[in-house]
DRENPA-3360 file (N, C-alpha, C; in nm, 2 decimals, always signed):
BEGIN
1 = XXXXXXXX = -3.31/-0.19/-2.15/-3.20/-0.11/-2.19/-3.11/-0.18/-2.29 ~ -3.05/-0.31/-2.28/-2.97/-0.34/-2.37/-3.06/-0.40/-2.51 ~ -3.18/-0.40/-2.56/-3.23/-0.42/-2.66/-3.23/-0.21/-2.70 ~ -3.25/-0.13/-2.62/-3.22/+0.02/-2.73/-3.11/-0.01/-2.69 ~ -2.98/-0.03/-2.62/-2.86/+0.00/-2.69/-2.80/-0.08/-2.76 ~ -2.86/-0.21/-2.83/-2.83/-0.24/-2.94/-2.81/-0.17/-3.05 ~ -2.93/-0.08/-3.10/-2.93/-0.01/-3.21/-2.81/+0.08/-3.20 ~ -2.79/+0.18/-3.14/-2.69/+0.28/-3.12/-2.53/+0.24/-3.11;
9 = XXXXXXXX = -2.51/+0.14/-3.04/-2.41/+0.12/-2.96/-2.35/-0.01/-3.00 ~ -2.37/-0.09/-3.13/-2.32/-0.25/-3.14/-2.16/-0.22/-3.18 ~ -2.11/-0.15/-3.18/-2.02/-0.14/-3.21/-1.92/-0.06/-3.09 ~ -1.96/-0.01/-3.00/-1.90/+0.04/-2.89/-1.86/-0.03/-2.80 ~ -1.71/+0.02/-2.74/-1.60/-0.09/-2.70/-1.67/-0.08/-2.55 ~ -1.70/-0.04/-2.45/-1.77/-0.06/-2.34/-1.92/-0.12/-2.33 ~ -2.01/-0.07/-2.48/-2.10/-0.19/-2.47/-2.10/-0.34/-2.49 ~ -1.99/-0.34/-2.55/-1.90/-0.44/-2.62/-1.90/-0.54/-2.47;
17 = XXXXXXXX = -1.79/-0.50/-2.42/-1.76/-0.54/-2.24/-1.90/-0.57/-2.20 ~ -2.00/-0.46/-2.17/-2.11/-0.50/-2.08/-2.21/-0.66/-2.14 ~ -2.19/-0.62/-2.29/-2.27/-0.73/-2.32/-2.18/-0.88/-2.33 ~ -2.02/-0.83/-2.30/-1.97/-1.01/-2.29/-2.01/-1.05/-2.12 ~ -2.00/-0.95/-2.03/-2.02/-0.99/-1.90/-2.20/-1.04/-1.89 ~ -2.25/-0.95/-2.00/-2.39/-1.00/-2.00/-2.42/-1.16/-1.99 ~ -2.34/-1.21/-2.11/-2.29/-1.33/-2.15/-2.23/-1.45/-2.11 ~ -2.17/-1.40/-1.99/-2.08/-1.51/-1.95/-2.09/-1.50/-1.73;
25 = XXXXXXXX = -2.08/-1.38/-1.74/-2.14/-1.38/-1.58/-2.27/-1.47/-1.57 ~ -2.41/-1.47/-1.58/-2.48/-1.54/-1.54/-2.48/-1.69/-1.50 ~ -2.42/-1.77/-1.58/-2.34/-1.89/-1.61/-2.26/-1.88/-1.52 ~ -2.13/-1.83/-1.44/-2.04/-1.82/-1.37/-2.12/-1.79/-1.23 ~ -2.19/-1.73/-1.19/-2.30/-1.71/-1.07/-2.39/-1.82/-1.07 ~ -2.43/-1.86/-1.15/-2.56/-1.97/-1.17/-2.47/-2.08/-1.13 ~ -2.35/-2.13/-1.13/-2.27/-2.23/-1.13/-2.25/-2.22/-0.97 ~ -2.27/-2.13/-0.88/-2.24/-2.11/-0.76/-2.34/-2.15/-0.66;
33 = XXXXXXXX = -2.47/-2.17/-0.74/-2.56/-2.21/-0.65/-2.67/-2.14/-0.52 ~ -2.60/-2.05/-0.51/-2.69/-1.97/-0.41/-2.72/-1.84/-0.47 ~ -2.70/-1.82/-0.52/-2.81/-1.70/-0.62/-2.94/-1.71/-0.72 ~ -3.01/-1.68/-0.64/-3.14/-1.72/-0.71/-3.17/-1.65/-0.90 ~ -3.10/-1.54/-0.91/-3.09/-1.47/-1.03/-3.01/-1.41/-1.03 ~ -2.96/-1.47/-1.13/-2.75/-1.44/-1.16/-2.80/-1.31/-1.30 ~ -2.87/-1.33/-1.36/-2.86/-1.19/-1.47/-2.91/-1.08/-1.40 ~ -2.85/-0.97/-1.43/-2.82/-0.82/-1.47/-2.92/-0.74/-1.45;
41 = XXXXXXXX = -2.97/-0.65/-1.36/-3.09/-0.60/-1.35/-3.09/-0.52/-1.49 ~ -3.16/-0.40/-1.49/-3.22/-0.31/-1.56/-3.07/-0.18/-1.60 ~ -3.00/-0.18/-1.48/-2.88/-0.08/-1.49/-2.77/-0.12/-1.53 ~ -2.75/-0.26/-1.58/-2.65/-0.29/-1.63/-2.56/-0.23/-1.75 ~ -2.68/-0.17/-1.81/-2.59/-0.06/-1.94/-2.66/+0.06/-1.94 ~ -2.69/+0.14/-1.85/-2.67/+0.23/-1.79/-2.60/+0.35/-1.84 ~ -2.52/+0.26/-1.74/-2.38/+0.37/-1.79/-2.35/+0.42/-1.90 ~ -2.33/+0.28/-1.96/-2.27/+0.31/-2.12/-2.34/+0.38/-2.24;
49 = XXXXXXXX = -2.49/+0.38/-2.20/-2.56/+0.45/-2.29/-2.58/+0.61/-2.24 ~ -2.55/+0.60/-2.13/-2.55/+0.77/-2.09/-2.40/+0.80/-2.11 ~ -2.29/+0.78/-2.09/-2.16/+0.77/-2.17/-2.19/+0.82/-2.31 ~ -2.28/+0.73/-2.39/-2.28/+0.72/-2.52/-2.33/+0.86/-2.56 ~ -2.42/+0.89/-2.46/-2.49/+1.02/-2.50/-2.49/+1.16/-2.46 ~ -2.34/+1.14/-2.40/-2.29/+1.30/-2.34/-2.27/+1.32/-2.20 ~ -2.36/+1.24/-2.18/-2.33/+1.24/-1.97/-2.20/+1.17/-1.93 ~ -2.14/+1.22/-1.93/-1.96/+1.20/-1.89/-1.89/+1.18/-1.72;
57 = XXXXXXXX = -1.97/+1.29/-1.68/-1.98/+1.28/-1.55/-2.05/+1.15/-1.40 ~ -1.97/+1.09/-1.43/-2.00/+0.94/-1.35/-2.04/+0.95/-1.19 ~ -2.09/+1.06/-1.19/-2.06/+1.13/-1.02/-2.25/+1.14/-1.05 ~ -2.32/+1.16/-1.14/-2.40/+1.18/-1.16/-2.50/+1.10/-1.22 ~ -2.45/+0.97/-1.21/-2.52/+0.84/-1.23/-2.61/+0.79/-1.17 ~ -2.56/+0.83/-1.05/-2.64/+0.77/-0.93/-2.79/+0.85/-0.90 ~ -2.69/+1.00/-0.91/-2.84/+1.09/-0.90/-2.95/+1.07/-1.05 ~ -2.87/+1.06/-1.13/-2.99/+1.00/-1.20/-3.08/+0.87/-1.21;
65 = XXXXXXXX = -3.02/+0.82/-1.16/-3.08/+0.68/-1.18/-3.21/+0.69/-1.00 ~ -3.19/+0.80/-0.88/-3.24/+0.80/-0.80/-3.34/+0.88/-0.83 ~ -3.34/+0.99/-0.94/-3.43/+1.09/-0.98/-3.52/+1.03/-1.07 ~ -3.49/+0.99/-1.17/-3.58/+0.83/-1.24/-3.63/+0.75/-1.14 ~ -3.59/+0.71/-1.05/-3.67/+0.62/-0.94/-3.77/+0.72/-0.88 ~ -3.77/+0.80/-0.84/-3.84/+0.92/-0.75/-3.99/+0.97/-0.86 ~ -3.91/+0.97/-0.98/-4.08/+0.99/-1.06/-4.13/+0.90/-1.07 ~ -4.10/+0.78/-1.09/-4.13/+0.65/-1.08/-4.24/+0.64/-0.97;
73 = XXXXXXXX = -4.20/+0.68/-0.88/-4.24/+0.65/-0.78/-4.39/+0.75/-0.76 ~ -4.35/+0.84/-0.78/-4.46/+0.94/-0.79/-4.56/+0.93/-0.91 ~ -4.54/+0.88/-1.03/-4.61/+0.89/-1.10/-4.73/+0.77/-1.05 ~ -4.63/+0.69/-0.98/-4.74/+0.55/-0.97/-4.84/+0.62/-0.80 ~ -4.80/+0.71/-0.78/-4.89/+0.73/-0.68/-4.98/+0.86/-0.69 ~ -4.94/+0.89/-0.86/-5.05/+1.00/-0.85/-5.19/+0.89/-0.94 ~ -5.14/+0.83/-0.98/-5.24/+0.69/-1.11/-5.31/+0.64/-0.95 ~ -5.26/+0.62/-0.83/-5.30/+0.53/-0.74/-5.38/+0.68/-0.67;
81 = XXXXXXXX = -5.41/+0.80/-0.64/-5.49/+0.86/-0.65/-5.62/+0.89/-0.69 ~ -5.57/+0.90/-0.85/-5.68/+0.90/-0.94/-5.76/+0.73/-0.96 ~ -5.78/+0.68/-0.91/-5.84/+0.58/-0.92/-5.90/+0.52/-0.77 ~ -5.84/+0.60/-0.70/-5.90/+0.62/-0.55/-5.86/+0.49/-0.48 ~ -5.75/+0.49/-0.47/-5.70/+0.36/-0.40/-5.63/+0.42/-0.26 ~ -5.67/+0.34/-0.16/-5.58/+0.40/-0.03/-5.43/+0.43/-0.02 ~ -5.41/+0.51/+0.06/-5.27/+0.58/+0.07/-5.18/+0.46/+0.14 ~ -5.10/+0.41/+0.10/-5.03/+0.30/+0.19/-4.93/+0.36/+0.27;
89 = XXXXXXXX = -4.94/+0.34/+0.35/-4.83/+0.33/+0.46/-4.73/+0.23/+0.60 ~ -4.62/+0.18/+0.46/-4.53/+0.12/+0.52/-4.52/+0.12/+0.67 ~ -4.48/-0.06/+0.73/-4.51/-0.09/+0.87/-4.38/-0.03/+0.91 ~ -4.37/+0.01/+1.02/-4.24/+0.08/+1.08/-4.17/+0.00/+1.18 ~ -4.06/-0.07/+1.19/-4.00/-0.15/+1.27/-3.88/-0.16/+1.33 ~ -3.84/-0.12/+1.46/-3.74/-0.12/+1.52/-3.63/-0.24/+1.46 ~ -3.48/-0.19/+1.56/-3.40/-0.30/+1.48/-3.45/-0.40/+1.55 ~ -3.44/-0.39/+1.70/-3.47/-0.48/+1.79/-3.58/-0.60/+1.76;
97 = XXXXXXXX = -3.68/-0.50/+1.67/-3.79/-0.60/+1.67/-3.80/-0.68/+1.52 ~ -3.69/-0.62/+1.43/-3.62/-0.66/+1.32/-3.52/-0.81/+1.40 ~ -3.45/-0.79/+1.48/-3.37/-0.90/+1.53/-3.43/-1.01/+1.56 ~ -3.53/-0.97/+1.67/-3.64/-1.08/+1.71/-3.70/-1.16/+1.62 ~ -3.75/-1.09/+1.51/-3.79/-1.16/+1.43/-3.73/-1.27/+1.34 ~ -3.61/-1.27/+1.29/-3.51/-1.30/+1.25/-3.46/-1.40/+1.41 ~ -3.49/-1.42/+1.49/-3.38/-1.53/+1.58/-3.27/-1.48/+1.63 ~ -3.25/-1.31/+1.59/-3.08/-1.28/+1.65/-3.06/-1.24/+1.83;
% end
């Protein structure tokens, strides 16, 4: 995302912000030692390119970015279909047996 909102956006004062935090957070985390990956997932500019592009409504971020996940998701399981791979189904685990496992 922040190589396309380069083109559009090098000049906009919020991409502006996302890409100094781009810049200087990793370094400031990475200096802390216990985070294995201090840069920015994929949603980091996000916002600002949907901002950029009429989506104003910030209440609606989330559902989009869950509704993009959801095809995501589906798409990769209709490809995992068509090529005849088995249906997976996630192992199901109490907390209890979540604790145990863990030492708690």
């Amino acid at each position: 995302q922040r190589n396309f909102a380069l083109k559009p956006l090098p000049n906009d004062p919020l991409f502006k912000l996302v890409s100094d935090l781009y810049e200087v957070v990793p370094d400031v985390l990475g200096s802390i030692g216990k985070i294995q990956n201090p840069w920015p997932n994929v949603d980091a500019h996000s916002g600002v390119l949907l901002k950029h592009f009429g989506i104003n409504e910030e209440s609606y971020y989330t559902v989009l970015f869950g509704v993009s996940r959801a095809i995501g998701v589906l798409s990769n399981l209709v490809w995992a279909r068509a090529y005849g791979l088995p249906i997976e189904r996630p192992k199901s685990l109490s907390t209890e047996a979540i604790k145990k496992a863990v030492g708690l």
